[in-house]
C-alpha positions as CSV (number, residue, x, y, z in Angstrom):
1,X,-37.5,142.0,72.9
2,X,-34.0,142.6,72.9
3,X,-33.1,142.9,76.9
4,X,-29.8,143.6,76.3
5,X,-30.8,146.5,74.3
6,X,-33.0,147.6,76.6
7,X,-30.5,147.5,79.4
8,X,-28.4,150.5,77.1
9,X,-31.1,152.1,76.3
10,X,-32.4,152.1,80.8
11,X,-28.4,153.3,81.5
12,X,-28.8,156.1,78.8
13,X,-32.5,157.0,80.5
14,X,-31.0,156.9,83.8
15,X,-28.0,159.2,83.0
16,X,-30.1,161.8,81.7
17,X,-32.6,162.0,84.1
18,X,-29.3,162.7,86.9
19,X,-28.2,165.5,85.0
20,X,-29.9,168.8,86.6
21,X,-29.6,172.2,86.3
22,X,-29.2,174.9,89.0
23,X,-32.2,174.0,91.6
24,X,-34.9,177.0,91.5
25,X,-35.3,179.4,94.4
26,X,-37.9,179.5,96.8
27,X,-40.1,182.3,96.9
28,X,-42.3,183.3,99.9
29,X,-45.9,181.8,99.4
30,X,-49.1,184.1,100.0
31,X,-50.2,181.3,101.3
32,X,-48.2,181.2,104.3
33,X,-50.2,184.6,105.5
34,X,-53.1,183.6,104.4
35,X,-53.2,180.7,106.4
36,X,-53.1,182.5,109.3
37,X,-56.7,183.9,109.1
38,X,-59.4,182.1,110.8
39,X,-61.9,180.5,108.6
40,X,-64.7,182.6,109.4
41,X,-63.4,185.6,108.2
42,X,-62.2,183.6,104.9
43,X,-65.4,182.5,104.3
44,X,-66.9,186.2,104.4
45,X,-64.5,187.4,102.5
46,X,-64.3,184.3,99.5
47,X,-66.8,182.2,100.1
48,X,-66.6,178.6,99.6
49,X,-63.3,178.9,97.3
50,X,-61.2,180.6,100.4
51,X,-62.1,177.8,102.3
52,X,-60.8,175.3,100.3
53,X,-57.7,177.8,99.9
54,X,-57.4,177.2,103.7
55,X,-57.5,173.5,103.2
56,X,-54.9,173.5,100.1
57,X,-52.7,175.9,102.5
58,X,-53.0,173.7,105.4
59,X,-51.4,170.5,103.7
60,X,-48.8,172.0,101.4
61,X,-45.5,172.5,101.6
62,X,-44.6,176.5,101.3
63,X,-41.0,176.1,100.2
64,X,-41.7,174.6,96.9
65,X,-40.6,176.4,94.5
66,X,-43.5,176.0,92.2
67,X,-45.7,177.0,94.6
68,X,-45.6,180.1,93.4
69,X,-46.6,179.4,89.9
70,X,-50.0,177.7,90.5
71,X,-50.7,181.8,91.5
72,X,-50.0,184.9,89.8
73,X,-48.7,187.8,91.9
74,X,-52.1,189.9,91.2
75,X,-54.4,187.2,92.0
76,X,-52.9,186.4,95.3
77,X,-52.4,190.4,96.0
78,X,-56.7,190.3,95.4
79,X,-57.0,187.2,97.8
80,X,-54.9,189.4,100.2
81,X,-57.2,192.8,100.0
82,X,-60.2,191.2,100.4
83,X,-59.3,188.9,103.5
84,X,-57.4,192.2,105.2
85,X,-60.4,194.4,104.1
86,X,-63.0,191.2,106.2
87,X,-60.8,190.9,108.7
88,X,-60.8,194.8,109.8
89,X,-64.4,195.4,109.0
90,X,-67.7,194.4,110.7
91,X,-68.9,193.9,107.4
92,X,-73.0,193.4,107.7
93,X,-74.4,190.4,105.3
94,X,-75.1,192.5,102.0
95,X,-71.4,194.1,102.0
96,X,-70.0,190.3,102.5
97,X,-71.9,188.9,99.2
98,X,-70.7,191.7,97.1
99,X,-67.5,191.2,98.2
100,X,-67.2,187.8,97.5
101,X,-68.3,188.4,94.1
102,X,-65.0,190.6,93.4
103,X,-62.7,187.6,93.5
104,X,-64.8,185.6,91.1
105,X,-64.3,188.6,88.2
106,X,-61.1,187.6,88.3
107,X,-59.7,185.8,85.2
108,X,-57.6,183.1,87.1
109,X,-60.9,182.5,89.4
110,X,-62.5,180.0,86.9
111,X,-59.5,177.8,86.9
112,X,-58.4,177.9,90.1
113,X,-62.2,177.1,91.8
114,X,-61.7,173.7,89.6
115,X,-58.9,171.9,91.5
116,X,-57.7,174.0,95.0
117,X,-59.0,172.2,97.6
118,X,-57.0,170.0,100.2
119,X,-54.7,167.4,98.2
120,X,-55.7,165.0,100.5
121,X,-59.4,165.3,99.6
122,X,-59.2,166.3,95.4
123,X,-55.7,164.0,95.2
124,X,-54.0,167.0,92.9
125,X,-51.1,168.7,93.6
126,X,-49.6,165.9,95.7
127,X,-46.1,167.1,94.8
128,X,-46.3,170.5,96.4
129,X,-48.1,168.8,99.5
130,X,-45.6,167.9,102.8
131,X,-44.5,164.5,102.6
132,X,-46.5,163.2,105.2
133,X,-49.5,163.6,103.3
134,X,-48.3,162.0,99.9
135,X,-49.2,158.1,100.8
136,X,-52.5,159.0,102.1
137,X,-53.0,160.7,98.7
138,X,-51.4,158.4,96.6
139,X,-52.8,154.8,98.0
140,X,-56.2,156.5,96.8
141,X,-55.5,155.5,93.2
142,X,-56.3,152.2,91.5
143,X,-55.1,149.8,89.2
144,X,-56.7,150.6,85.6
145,X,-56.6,149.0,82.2
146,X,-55.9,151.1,78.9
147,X,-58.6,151.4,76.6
148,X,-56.7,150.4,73.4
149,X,-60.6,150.6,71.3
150,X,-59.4,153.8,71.0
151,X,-56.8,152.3,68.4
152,X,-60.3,151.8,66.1
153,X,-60.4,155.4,65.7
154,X,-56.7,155.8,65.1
155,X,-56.4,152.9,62.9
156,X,-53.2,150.9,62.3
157,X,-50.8,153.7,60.7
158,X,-51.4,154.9,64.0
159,X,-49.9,151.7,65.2
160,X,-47.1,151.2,62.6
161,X,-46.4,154.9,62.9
162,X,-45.4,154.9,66.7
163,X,-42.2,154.3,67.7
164,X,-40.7,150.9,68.8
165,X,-39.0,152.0,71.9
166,X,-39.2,154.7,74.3
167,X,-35.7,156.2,73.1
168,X,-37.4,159.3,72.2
169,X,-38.9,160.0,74.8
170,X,-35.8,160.3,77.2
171,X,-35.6,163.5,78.9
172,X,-33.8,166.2,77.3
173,X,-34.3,165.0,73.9
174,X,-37.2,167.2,71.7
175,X,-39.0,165.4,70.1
176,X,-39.6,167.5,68.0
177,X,-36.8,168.9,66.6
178,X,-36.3,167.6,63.4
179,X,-40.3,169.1,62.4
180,X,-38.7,172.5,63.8
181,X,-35.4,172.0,61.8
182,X,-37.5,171.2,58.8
183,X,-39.5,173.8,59.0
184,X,-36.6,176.2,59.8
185,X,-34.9,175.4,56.7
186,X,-38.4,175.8,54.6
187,X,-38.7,179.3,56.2
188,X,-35.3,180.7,55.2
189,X,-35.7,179.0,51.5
190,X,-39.0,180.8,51.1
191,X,-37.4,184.3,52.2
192,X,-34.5,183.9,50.7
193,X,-36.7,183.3,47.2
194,X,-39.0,186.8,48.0
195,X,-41.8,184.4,49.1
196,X,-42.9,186.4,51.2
197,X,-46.9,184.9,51.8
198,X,-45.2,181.2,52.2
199,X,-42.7,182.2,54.5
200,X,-45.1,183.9,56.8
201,X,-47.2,180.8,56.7
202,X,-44.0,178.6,57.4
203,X,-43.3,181.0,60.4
204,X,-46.6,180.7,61.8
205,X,-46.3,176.6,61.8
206,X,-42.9,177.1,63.2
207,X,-44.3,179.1,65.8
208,X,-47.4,176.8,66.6
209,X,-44.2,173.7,66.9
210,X,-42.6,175.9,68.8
211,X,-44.9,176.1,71.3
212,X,-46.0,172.4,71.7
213,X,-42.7,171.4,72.3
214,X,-42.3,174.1,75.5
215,X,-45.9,172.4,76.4
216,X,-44.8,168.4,76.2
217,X,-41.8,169.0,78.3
218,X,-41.4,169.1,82.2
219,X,-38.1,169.7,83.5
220,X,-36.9,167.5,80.4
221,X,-39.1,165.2,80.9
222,X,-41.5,164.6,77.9
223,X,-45.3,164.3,78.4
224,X,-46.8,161.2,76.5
225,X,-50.2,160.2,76.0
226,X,-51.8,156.7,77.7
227,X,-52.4,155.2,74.3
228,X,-49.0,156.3,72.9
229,X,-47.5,154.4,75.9
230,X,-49.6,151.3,75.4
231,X,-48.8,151.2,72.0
232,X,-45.1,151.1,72.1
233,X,-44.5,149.1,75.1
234,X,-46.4,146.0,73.5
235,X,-44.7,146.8,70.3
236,X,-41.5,146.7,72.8
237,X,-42.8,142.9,73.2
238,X,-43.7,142.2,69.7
239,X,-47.4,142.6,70.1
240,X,-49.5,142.4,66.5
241,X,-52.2,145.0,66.1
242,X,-55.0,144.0,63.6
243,X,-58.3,145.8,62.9
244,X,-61.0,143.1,61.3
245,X,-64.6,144.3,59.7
246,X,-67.6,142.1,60.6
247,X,-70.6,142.6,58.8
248,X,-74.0,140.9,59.3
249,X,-75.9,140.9,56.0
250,X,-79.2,139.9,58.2
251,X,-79.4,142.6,60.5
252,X,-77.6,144.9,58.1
253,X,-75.2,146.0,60.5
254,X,-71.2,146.9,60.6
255,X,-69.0,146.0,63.6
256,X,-65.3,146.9,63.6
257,X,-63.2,145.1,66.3
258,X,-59.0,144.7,66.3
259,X,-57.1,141.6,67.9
260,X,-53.8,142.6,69.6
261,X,-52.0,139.8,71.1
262,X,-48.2,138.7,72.2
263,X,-46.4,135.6,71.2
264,X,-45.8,134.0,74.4
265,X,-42.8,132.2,73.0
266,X,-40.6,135.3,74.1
267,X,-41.6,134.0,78.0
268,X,-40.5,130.4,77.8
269,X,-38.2,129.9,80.5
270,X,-39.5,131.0,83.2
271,X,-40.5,128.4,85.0
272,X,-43.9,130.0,86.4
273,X,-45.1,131.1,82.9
274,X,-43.7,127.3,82.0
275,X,-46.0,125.8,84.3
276,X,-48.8,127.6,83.0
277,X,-48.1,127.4,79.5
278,X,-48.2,123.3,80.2
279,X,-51.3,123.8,81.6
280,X,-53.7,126.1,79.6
281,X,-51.4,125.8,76.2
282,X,-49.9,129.7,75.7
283,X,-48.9,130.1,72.3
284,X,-50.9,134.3,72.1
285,X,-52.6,136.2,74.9
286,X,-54.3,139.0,74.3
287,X,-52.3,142.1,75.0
288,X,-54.2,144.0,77.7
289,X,-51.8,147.3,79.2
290,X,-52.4,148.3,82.5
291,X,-51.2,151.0,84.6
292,X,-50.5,149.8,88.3
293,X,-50.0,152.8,90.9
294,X,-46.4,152.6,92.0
295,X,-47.7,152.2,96.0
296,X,-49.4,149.1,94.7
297,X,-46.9,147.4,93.3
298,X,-46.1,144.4,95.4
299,X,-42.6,144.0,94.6
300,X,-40.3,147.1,93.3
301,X,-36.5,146.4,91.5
302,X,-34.2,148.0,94.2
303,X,-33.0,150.6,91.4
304,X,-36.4,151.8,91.1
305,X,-37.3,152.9,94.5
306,X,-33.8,154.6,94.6
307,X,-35.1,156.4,91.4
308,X,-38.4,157.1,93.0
309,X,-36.4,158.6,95.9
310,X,-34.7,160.9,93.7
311,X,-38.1,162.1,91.9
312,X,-39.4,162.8,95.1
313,X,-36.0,165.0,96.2
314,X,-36.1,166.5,93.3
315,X,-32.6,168.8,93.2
316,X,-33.4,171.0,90.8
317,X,-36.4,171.7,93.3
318,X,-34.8,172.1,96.3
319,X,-35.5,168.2,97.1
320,X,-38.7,168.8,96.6
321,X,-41.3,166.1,94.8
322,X,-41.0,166.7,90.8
323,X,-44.5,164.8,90.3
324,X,-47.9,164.4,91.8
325,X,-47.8,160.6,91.4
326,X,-46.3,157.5,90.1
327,X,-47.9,154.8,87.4
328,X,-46.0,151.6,86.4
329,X,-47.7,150.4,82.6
330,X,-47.2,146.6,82.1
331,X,-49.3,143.7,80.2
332,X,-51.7,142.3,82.0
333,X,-51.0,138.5,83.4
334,X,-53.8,137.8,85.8
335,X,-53.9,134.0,84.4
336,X,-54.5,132.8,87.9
337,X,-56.1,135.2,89.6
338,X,-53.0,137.4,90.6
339,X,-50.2,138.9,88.9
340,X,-47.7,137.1,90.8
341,X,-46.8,135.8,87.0
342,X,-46.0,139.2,85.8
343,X,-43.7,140.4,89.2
344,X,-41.8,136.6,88.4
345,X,-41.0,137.7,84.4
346,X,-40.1,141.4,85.3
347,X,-37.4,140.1,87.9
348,X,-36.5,137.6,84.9
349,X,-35.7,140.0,82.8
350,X,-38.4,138.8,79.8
351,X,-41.0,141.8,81.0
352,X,-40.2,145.3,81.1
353,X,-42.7,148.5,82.2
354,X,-42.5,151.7,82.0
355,X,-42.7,154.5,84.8
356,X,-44.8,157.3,84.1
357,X,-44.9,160.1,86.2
358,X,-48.4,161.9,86.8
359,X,-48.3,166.0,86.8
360,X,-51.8,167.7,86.9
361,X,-53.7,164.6,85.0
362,X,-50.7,164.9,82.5
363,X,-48.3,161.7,82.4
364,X,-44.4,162.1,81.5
365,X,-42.0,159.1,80.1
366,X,-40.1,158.4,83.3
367,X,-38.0,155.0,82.4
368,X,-37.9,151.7,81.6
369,X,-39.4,149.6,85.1
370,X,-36.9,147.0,85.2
């Protein structure tokens, strides 16, 4: 791993991430009436679901701007009727049921009844919650390894084909631009040639591209998977990937397995990993990714939290929290029974992470956690 590279590529990261557009403005939430109804009359009107709408509205933040995109204008108008039409009725039992059927016609019910309930109790949507709410909701998440037996399935191309850096993943840049430029150019050939059929087939690709790339993207950030992530960071530190077949004749049976493991060479130096490596005799270790939630980490390079600062005053948002949560993805170095080993190379500069931010269950390529 070239550091020094690194360091141009974190200044590039950095520089793009502080360029912003105009920040969105905040529209009046439904919420902020609805929350004004007493549970009981919620309860008649929606059933379990408007209770859990009362818990959402109680915790978040009604000034964010993307409040008002988690509900369409005609749902929230329907939430609206029904509670009105509970609260200025005596409505006997068997009007109550029906009417809490109406709201579970609708087509955004489904969707919705899956994750609104208090952030605080679901942990989603920490991002729209008020800030007093976000440790409690964050400190619930654990450290997790990533399952790289997934890589089995892929196989190595899947390996060699992933990039070795994170450079294209840098927010503002599509990734996938050059397979819309490509298939631009194919589309203009065809019709300029009277191929008709081809061209139509080349616009319907162009339009499926089209859309993923809207999809991966988050206010320039660009949405990567957990695998894709492991993949490139140990490449980043010169990790080998190898698939190997064992077969047992005898029981007649076929088990695939893979090594992936760093050259510890590229740590000599430090004098903790030194120590060790004197002790237990380094020369691989099996490369093991995890992703550590940021409120975990024990120590946190000063440029970082100011980063983590900015993500959570958005300006773009009205300084308003961009993400639901924070993961840091390093190799695992619990030798000892701690990662004290890993915090010591970071702050030597011969380990470098990457920041992920978390929106919806969906991660995004931050930067380099350096």
């Amino acid at each position: 791993m070239d550091h020094n590279e690194i360091s141009r590529q974190q200044e590039m990261i950095l520089s793009q991430i502080r360029i912003h557009d105009k920040a969105k403005e905040s529209k009046l939430s439904f919420l902020q009436t609805f929350s004004a109804y007493e549970e009981s009359t919620v309860r008649q009107a929606l059933g379990n679901f408007g209770v859990r709408l009362l818990g959402f509205a109680a915790e978040v933040d009604f000034a964010h701007p993307d409040l008002s995109e988690l509900f369409d204008e005609e749902f929230s108008q329907s939430i609206m009727c029904l509670v009105k039409l509970a609260h200025d009725n005596d409505l006997n039992e068997f009007v109550a049921d029906n009417l809490r059927r109406v709201i579970t016609k609708h087509p955004r019910y489904k969707e919705l009844s899956r994750v609104i309930d208090a952030p605080s109790k679901n942990l989603r949507h920490c991002r729209f919650s008020k800030p007093e709410f976000w440790s409690r909701i964050r400190d619930q998440k654990r450290t997790q390894n990533v399952d790289l037996r997934v890589m089995l399935t892929k196989g190595e191309d899947f390996w060699e084909e992933t990039p070795d850096d994170f450079v294209s993943y840098l927010r503002h840049f599509n990734r996938l631009l050059p397979l819309i430029e490509e298939a631009t150019a194919q589309h203009e050939h065809f019709t300029n040639f009277g191929l008709t059929s081809l061209a139509q087939e080349i616009q319907s690709q162009l339009t499926r591209i089209m859309a993923e790339s809207k999809d991966d993207r988050y206010y320039g950030f660009n949405r990567i998977t957990m695998t894709a992530a492991a993949v490139i960071l140990g490449k980043m530190h010169d990790a080998t990937f190898q698939i190997s077949k064992n077969d047992s004749m005898s029981l007649r049976l076929s088990r695939t397995s893979y090594r992936c493991r760093l050259t510890c060479q590229q740590f000599y130096g430090n004098r903790h990993f030194d120590a060790l490596n004197q002790e237990f005799s380094l020369p691989f270790m099996e490369y093991k990714p995890l992703i550590i939630p940021v409120c975990q980490m024990e120590r946190r390079p000063g440029e970082m939290v100011r980063l983590l600062q900015e993500l959570d005053s958005w300006p773009e948002l009205g300084h308003k929290a961009v993400f639901d949560n924070y993961w840091v993805m390093l190799p695992d170095f619990n030798i000892t029974g701690d990662q004290e080993l890993m915090y010591d190379l970071v702050e030597d500069q011969k380990l470098v992470g990457v920041l992920l931010g978390e929106k919806d269950g969906d991660v995004f390529f931050v930067s380099y956690w350096m």
